[in-house]
C-alpha positions, 0 to 999 in steps of 0.5 A, a space after each residue: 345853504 343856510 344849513 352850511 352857513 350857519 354850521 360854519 358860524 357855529 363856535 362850538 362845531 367849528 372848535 371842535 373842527 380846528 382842534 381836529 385839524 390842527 392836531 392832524 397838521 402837528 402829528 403830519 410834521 412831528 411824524 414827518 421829522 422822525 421818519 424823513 419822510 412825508 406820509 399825506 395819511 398822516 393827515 387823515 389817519 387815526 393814531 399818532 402824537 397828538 390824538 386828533 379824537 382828544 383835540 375833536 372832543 374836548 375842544 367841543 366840550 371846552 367851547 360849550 362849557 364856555 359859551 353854555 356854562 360849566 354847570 349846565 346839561 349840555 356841557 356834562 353831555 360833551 364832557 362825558 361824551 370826550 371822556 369815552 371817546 378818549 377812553 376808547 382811543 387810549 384803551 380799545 383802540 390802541 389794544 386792537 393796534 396791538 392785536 394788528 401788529 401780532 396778527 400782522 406778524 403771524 401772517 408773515 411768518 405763514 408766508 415766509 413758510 411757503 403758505 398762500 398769505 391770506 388777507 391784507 395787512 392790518 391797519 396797527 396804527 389805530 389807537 393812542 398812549 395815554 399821552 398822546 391822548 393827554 396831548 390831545 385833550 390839552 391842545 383841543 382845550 386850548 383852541 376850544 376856550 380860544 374860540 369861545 372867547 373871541 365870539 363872547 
């Protein structure tokens, strides 16, 4: 118990969790006001405005530089660790998305043929544009600083 106990007094872990989280809430209402329709993945599910990886990571990176210092190791570690995860989301990710939408559109086009489908869909909501990263970086920088400041 006391390993849960002291994460959940951890402000830097704890940052970074509430940067996650409110970033899948805004992203589960500002999707659920364009399509009409509430989709509880949404909640969980990668891709979409904001990026919950953005808001995780650099409200992480944000609270350490806080609390440890903006020069110190461990904020260099955190910062460099939300400068890929962020690369990644808006680059890899979101091309894999993009492979998943034309493979996805192939695999119709072979059943529409008269062909046995083979597979399942693929997930194509997996990465982000450079502004839902951009989004998500500020809002976890925000509640990142936020949290660091009210325990200092």
């Amino acid at each position: 118990m006391d390993f849960f106990n002291a994460l959940i007094h951890n402000t830097v872990f704890m940052s970074a969790v509430t940067g996650w989280f409110a970033a899948q809430v805004i992203k589960t209402v500002i999707y659920t006001c364009i399509t009409k329709s509430f989709d509880p993945e949404r909640l969980v599910g990668s891709g979409g405005m904001p990026s919950s990886h953005s808001a995780f990571v650099c409200a992480c990176a944000s609270a350490t530089g806080r609390l440890c210092g903006w020069s110190s190791a461990l904020f260099a570690i955190t910062a460099v660790i939300a400068i890929v995860v962020m690369y990644d989301a808006a680059n890899i990710r979101h091309a894999a998305g993009e492979h998943a939408k034309i493979l996805n559109y192939l695999m119709d086009q072979w059943a529409q043929e008269g062909h046995t489908p083979f597979g399942t869909r693929l997930k194509e909501l997996l990465g982000h544009t450079p502004i839902q990263v951009l989004a998500g970086a500020a809002l976890g920088i925000v509640i990142g600083l936020l949290g660091a400041y009210f325990v200092t």
